[in-house]
N, CA, C and O atoms as a GROMACS GRO file, in nm:
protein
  320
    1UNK      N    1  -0.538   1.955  30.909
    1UNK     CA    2  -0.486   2.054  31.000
    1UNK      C    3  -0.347   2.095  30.952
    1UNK      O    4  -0.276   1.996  30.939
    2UNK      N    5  -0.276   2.225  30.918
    2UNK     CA    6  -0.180   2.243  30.878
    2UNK      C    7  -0.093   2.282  30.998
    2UNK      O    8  -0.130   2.352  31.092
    3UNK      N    9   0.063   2.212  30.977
    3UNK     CA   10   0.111   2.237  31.073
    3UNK      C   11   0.190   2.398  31.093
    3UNK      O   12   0.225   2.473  31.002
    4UNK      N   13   0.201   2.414  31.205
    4UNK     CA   14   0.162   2.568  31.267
    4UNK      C   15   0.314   2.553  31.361
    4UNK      O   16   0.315   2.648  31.440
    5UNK      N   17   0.393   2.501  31.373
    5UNK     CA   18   0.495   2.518  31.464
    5UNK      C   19   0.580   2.377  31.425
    5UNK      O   20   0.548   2.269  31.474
    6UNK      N   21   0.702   2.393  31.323
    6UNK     CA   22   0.878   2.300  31.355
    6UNK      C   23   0.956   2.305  31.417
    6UNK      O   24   0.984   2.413  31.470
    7UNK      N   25   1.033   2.186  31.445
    7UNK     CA   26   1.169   2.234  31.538
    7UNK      C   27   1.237   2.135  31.443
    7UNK      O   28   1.193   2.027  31.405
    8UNK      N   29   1.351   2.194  31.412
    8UNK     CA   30   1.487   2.078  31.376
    8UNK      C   31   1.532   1.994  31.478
    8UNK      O   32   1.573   1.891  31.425
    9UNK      N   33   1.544   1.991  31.598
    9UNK     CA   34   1.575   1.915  31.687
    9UNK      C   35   1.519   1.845  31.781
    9UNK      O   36   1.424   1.911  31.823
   10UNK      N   37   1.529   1.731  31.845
   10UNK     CA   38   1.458   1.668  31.897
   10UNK      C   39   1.361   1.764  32.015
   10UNK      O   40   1.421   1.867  32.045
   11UNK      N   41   1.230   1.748  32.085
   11UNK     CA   42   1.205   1.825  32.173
   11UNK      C   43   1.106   1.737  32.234
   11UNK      O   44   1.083   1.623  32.195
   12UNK      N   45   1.031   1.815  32.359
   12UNK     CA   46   1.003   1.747  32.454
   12UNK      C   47   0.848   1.865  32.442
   12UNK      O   48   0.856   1.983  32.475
   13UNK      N   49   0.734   1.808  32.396
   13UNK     CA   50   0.634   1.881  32.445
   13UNK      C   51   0.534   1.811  32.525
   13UNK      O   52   0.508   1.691  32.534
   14UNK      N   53   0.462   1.958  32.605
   14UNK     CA   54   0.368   1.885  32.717
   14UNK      C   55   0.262   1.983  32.662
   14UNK      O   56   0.277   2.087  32.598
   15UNK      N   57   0.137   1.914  32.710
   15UNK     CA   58   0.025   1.932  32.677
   15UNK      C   59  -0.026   1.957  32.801
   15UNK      O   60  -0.005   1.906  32.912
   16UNK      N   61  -0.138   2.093  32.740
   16UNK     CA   62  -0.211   2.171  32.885
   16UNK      C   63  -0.332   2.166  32.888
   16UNK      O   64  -0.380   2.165  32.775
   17UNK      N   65  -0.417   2.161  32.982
   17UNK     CA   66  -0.577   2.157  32.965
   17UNK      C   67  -0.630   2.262  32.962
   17UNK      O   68  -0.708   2.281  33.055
   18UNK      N   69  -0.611   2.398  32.840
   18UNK     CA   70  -0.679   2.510  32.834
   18UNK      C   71  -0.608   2.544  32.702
   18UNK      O   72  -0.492   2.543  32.662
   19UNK      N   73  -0.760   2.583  32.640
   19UNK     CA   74  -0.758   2.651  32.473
   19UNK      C   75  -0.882   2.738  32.527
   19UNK      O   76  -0.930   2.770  32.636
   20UNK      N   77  -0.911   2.761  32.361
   20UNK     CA   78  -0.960   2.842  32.313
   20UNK      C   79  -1.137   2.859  32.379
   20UNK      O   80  -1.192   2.967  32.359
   21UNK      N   81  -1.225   2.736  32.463
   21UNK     CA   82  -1.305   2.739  32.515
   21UNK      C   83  -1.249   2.814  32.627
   21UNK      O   84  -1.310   2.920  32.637
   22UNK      N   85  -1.171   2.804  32.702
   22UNK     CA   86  -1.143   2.842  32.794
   22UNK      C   87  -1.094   3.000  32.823
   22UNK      O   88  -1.051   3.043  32.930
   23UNK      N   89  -1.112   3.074  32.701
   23UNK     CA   90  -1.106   3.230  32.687
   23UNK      C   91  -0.969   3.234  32.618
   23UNK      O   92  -0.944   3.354  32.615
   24UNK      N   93  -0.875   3.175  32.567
   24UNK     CA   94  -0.712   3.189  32.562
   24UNK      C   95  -0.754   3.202  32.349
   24UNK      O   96  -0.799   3.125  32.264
   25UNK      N   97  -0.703   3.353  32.353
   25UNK     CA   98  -0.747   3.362  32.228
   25UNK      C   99  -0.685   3.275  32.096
   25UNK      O  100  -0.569   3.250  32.130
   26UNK      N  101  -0.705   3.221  31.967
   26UNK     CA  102  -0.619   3.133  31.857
   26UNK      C  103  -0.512   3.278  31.861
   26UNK      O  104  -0.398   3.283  31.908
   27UNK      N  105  -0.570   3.360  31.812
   27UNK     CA  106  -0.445   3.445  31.822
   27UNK      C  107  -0.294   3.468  31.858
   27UNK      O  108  -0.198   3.518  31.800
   28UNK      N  109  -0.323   3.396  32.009
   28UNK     CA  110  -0.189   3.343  32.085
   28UNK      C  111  -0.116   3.270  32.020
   28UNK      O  112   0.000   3.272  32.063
   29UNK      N  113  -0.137   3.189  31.911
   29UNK     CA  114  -0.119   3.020  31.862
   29UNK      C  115   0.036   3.115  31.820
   29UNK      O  116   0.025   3.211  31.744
   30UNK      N  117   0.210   3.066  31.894
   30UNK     CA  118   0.293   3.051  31.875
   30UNK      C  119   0.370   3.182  31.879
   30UNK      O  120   0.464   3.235  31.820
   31UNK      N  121   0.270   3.213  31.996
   31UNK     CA  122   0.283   3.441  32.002
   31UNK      C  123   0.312   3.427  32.141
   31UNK      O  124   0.407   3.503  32.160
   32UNK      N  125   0.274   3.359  32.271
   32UNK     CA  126   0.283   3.332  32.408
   32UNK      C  127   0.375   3.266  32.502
   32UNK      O  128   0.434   3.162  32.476
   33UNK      N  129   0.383   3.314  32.584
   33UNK     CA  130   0.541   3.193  32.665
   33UNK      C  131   0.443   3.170  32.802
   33UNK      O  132   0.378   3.267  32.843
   34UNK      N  133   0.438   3.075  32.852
   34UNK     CA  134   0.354   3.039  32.982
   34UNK      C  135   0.457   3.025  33.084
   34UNK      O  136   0.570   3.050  33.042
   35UNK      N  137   0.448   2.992  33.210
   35UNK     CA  138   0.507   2.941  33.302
   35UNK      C  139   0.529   2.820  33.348
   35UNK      O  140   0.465   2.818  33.454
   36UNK      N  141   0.572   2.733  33.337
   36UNK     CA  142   0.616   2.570  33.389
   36UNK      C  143   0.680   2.564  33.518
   36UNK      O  144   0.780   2.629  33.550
   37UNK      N  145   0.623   2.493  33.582
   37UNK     CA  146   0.726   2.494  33.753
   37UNK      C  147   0.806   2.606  33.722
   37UNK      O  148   0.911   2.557  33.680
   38UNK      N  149   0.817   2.750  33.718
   38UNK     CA  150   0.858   2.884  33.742
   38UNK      C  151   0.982   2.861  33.656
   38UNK      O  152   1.096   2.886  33.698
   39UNK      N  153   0.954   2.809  33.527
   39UNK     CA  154   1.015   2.820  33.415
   39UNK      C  155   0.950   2.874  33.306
   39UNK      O  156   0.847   2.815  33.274
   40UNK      N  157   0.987   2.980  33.231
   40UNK     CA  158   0.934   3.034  33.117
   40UNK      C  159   0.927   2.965  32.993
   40UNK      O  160   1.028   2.964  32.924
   41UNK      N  161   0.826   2.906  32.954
   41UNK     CA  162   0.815   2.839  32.773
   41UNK      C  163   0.755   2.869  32.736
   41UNK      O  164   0.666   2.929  32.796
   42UNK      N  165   0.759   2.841  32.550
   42UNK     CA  166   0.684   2.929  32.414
   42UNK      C  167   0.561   2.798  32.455
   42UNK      O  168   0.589   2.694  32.513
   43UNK      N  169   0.432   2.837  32.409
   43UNK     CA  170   0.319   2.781  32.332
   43UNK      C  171   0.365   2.728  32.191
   43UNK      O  172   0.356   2.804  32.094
   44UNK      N  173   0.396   2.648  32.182
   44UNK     CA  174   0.356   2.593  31.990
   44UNK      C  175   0.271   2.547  31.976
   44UNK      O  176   0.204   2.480  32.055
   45UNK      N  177   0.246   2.584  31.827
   45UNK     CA  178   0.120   2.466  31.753
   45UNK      C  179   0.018   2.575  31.775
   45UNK      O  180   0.045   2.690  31.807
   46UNK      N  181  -0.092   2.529  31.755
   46UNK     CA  182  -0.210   2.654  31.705
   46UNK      C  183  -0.277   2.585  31.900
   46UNK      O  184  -0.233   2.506  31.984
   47UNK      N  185  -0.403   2.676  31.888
   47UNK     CA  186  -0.449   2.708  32.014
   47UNK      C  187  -0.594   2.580  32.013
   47UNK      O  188  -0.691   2.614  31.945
   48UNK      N  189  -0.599   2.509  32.050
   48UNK     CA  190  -0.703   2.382  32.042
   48UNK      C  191  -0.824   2.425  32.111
   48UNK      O  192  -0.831   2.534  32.166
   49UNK      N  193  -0.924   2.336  32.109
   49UNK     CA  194  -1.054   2.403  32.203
   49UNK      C  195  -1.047   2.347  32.355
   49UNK      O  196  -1.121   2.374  32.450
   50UNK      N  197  -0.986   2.300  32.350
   50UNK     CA  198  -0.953   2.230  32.543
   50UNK      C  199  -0.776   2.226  32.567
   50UNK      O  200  -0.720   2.215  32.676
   51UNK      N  201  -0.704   2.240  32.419
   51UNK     CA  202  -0.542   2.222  32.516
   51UNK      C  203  -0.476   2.318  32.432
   51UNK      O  204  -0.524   2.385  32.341
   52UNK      N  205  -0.338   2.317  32.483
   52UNK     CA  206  -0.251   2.410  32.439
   52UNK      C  207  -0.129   2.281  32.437
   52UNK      O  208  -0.123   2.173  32.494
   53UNK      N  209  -0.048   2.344  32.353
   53UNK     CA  210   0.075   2.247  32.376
   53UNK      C  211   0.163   2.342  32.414
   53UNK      O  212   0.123   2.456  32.391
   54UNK      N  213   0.310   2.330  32.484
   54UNK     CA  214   0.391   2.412  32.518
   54UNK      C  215   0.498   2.348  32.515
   54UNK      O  216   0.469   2.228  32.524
   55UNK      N  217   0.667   2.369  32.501
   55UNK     CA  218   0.792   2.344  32.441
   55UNK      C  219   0.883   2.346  32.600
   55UNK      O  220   0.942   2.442  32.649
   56UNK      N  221   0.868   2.199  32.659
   56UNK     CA  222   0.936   2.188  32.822
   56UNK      C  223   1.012   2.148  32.779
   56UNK      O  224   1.020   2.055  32.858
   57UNK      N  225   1.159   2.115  32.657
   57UNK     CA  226   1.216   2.070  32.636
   57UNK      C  227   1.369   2.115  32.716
   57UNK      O  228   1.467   2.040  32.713
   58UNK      N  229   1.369   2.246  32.783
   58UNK     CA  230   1.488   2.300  32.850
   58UNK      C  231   1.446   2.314  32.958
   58UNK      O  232   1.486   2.408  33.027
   59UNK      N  233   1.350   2.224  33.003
   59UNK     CA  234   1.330   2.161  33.191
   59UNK      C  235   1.332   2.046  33.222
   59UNK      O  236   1.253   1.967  33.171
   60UNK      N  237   1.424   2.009  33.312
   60UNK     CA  238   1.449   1.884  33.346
   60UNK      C  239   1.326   1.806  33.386
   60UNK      O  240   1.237   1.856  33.455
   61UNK      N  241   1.323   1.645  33.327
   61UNK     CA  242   1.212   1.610  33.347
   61UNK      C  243   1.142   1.605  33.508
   61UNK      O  244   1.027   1.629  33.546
   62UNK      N  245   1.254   1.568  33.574
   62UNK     CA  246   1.199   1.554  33.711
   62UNK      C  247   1.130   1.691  33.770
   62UNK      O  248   1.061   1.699  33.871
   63UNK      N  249   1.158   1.772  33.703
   63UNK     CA  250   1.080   1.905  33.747
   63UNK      C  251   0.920   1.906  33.697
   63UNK      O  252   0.824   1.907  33.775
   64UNK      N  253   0.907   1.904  33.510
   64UNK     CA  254   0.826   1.856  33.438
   64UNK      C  255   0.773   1.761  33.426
   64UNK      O  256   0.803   1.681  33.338
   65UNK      N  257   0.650   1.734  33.538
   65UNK     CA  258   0.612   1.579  33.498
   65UNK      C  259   0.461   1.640  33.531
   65UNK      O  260   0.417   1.731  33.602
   66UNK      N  261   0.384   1.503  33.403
   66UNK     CA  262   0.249   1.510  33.456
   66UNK      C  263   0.173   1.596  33.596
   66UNK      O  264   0.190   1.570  33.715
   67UNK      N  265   0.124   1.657  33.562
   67UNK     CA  266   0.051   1.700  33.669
   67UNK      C  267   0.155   1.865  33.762
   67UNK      O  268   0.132   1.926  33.866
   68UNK      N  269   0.228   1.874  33.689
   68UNK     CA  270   0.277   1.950  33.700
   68UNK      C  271   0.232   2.120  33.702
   68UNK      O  272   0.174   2.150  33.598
   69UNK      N  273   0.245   2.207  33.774
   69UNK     CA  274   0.167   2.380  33.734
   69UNK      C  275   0.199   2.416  33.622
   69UNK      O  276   0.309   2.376  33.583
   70UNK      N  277   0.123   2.494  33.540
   70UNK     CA  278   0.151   2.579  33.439
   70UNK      C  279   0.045   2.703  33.481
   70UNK      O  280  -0.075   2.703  33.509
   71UNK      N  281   0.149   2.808  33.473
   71UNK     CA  282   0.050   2.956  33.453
   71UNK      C  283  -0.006   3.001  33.354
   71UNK      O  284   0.029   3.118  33.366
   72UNK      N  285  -0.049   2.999  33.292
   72UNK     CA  286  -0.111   3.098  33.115
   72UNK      C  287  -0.046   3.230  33.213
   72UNK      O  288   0.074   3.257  33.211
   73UNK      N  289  -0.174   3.324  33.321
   73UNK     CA  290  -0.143   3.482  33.314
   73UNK      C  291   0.004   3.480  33.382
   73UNK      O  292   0.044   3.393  33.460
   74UNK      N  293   0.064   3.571  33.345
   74UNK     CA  294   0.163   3.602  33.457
   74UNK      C  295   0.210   3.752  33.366
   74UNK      O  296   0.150   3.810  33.276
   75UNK      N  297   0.369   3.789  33.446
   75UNK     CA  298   0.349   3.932  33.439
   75UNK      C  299   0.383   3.932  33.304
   75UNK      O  300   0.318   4.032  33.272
   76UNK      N  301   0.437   3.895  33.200
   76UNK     CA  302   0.415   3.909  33.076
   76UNK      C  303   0.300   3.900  32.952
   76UNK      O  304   0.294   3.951  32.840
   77UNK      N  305   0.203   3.800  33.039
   77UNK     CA  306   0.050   3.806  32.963
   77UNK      C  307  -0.029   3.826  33.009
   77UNK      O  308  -0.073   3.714  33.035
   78UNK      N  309  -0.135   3.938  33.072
   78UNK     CA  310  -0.179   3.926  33.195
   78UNK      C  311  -0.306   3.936  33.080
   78UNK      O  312  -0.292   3.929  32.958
   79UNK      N  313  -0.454   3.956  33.170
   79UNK     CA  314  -0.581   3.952  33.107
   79UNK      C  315  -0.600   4.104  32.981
   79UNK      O  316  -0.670   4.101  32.879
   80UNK      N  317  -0.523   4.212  33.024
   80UNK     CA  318  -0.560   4.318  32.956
   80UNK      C  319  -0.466   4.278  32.812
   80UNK      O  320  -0.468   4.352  32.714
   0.00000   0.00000   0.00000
């Protein structure tokens, strides 16, 4: 698997339960920003068949924890 997304600095990623089965095109892979508890973050890493990874590293953890919401649509990515 070649890697598809670096950071020079330490970071904090969380993992989502929706890829590419789930309609969310590879295309997206490091093109998308989702929603986190009504915080905006990039997608990194390529687009998986069940997850996405996303970059919560500038949300405090107590906000960001397991089980936490994430939006894919919102008004910047919507279905069209």
């Amino acid at each position: 698997m070649a890697q598809t997304y670096r950071r020079a600095t330490a970071s904090r990623i969380a993992i989502v339960g929706m890829g590419y089965k789930h309609g969310l095109p590879w295309s997206c892979a490091n093109k998308i920003s989702v929603l986190c508890v009504g915080h905006s973050v990039s997608q990194v890493g390529s687009i998986m068949m069940e997850t996405i990874s996303i970059d919560v590293t500038a949300i405090a953890e107590v906000e960001c924890r397991p089980g936490s919401f994430v939006d894919i649509l919102h008004l910047h990515f919507t279905v069209e």
